[in-house]
ChimeraX commands (.cxc) that place a marker at each C-alpha (Angstrom):
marker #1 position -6.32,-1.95,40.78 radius 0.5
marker #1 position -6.52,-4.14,43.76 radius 0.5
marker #1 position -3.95,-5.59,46.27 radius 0.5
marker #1 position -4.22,-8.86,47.50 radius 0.5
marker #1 position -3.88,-8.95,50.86 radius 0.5
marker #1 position -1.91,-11.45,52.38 radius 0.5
marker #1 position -2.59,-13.21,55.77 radius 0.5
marker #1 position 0.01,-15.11,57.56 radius 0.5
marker #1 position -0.28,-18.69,58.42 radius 0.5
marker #1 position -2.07,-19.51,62.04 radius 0.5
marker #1 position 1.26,-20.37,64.38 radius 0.5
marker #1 position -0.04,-23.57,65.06 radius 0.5
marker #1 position 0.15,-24.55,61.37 radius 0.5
marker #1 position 3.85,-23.58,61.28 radius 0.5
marker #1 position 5.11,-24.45,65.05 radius 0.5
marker #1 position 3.44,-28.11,63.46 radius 0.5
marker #1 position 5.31,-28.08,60.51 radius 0.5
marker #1 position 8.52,-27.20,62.18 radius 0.5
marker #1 position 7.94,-29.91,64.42 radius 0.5
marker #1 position 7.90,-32.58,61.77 radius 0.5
marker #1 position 11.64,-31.51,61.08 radius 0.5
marker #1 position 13.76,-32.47,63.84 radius 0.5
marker #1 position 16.73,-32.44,61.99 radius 0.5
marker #1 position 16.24,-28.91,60.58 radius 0.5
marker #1 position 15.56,-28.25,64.78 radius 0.5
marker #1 position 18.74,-29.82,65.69 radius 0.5
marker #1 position 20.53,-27.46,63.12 radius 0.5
marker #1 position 18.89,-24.30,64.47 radius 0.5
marker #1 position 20.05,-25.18,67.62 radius 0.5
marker #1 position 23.36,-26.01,66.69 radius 0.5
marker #1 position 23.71,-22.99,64.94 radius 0.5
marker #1 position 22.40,-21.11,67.70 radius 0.5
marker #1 position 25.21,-22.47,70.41 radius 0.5
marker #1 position 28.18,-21.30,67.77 radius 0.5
marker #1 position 26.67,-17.84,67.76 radius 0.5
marker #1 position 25.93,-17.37,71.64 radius 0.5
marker #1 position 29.72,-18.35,71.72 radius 0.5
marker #1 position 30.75,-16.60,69.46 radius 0.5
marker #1 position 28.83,-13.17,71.00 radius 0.5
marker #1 position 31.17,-14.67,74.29 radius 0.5
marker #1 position 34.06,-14.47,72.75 radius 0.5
marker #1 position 33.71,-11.04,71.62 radius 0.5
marker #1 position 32.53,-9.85,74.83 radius 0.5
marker #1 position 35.72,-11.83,76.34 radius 0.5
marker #1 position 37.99,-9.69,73.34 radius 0.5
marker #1 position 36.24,-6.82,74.78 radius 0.5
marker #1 position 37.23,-6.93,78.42 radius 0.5
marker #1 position 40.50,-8.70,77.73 radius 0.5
marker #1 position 41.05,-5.42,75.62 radius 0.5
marker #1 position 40.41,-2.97,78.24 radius 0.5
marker #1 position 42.10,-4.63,80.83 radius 0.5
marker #1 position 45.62,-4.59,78.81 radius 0.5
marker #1 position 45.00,-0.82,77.36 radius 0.5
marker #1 position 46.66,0.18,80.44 radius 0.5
marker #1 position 49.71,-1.44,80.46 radius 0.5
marker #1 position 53.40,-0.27,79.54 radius 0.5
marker #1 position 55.52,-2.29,76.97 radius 0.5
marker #1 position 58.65,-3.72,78.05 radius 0.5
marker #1 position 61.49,-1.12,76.76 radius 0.5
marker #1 position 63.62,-4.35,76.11 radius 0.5
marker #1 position 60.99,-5.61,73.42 radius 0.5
marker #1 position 60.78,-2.20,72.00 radius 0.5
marker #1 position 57.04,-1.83,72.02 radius 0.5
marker #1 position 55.41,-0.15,69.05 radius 0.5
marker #1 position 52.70,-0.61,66.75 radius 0.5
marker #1 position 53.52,-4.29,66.37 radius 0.5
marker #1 position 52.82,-4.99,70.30 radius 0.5
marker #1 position 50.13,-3.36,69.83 radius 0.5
marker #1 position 48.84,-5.57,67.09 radius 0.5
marker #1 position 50.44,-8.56,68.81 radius 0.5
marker #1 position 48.66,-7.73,71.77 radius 0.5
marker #1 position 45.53,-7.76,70.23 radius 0.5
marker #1 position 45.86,-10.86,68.59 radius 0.5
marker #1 position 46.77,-12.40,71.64 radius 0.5
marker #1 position 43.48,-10.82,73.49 radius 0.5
marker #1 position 41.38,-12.71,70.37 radius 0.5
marker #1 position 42.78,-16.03,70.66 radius 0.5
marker #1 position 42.38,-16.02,74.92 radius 0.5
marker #1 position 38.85,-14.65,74.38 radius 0.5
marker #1 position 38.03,-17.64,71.96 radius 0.5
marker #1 position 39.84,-20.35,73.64 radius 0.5
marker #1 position 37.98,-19.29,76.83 radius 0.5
marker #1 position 34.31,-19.36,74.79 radius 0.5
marker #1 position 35.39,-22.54,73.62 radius 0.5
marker #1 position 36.50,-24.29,76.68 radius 0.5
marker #1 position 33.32,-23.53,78.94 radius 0.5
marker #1 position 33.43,-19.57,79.40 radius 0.5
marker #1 position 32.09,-17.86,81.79 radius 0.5
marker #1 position 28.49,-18.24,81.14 radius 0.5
marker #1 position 27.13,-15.55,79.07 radius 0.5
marker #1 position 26.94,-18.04,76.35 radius 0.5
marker #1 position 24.94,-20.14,77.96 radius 0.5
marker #1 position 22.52,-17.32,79.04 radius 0.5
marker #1 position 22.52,-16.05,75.22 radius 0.5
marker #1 position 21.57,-19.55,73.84 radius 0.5
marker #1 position 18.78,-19.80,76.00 radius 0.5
marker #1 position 17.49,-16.72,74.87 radius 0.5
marker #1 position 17.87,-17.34,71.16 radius 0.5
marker #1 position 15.96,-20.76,71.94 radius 0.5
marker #1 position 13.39,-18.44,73.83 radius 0.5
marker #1 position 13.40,-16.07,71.21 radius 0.5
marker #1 position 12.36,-18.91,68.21 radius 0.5
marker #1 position 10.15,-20.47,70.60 radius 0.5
marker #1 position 7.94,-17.64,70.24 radius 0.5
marker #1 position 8.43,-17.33,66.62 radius 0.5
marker #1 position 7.32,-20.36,66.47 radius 0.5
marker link #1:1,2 radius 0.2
marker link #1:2,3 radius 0.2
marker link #1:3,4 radius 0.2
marker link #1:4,5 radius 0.2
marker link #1:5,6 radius 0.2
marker link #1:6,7 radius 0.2
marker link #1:7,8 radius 0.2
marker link #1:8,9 radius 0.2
marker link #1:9,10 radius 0.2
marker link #1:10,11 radius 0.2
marker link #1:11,12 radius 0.2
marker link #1:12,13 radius 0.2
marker link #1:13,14 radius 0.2
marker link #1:14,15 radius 0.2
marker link #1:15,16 radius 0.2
marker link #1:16,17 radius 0.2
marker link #1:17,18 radius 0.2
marker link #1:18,19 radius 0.2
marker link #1:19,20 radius 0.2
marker link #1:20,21 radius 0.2
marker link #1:21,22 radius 0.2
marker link #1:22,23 radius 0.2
marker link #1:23,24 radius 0.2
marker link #1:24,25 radius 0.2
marker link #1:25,26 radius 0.2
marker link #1:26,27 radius 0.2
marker link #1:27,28 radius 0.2
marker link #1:28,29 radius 0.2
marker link #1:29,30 radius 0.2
marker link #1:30,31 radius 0.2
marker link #1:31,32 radius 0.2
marker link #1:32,33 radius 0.2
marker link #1:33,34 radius 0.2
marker link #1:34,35 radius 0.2
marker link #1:35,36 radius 0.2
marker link #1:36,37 radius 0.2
marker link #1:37,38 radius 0.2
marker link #1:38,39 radius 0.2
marker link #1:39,40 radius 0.2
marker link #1:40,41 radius 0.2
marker link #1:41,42 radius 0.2
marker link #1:42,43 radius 0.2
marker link #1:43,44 radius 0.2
marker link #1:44,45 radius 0.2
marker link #1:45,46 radius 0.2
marker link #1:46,47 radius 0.2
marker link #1:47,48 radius 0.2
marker link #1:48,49 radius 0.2
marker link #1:49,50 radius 0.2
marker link #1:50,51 radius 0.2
marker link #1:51,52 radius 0.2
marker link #1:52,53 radius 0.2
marker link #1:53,54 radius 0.2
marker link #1:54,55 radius 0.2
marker link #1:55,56 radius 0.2
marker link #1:56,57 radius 0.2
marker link #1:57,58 radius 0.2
marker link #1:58,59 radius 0.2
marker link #1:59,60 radius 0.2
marker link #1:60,61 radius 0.2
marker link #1:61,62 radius 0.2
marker link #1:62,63 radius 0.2
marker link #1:63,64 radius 0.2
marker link #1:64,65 radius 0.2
marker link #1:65,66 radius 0.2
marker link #1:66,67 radius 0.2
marker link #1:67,68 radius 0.2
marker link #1:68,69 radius 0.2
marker link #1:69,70 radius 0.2
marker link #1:70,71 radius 0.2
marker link #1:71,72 radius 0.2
marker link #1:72,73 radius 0.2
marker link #1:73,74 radius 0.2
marker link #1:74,75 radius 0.2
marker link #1:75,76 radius 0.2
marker link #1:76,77 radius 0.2
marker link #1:77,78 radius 0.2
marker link #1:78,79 radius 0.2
marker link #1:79,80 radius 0.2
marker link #1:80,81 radius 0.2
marker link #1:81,82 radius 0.2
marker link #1:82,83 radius 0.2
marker link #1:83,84 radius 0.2
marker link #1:84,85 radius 0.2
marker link #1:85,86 radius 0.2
marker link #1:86,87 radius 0.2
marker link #1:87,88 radius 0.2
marker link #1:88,89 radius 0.2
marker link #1:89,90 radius 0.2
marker link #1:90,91 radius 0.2
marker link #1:91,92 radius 0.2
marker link #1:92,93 radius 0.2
marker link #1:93,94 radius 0.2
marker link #1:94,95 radius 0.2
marker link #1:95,96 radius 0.2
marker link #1:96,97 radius 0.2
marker link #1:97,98 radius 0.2
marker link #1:98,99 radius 0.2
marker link #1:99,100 radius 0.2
marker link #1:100,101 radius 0.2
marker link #1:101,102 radius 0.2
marker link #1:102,103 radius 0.2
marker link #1:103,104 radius 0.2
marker link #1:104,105 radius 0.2
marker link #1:105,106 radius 0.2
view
C-alpha cells in the first residue's frame, strides 16, 4: 500500500492568503509584543535576582525564608513594571525578530 505524498502550498499562495487577513495580522503582532515583553521581564527577574542574592537581611526584620520569598516577589513585580513601562530594549529587539521570524514563514 501506497502513501500519498503531500506537498506544501507554494509561499506565495499562503503569504497571499495571510495578506487578505489584516485583522488576524494585527493579532499576531499584538500577540507577539506581549511575549517579547514578557521574555523582558523575565530577563529583568533574572538580573534583578542576582543582583539582590548578595545582600544581608536586616537583623531587625529578622530575615528568613519569608524575605527570601518577599524578596523575590518584589524582584517580579520591578521586572514587570519595568517591561511594561518602556524597558530597556530587549523587547523591542525580540519583537522585531519574531516579526522577522514570521516574515519568513510567510
Amino acid at each position: 500500500m501506497t502513501t500519498p505524498i503531500a506537498f506544501p502550498a507554494h509561499p506565495t499562495a499562503i503569504r497571499s492568503a495571510k495578506a487578505a487577513d489584516p485583522q488576524a495580522a494585527a493579532k499576531d503582532n499584538e500577540k507577539a509584543r506581549e511575549v517579547s515583553k514578557q521574555f523582558e521581564s523575565v530577563f529583568l527577574m533574572q538580573v534583578l535576582e542576582n543582583m539582590s542574592s548578595g545582600l544581608d537581611t536586616d537583623p531587625m526584620f529578622g530575615g528568613g525564608a519569608g524575605d527570601e520569598i518577599y524578596r523575590s516577589m518584589f524582584n517580579e513585580q520591578t521586572a514587570g513594571a519595568i517591561a511594561n513601562k518602556g524597558g530597556v530594549g530587549i523587547a523591542d529587539s525580540v519583537y522585531r525578530s519574531i516579526l522577522q521570524m514570521q516574515e519568513a514563514r510567510r
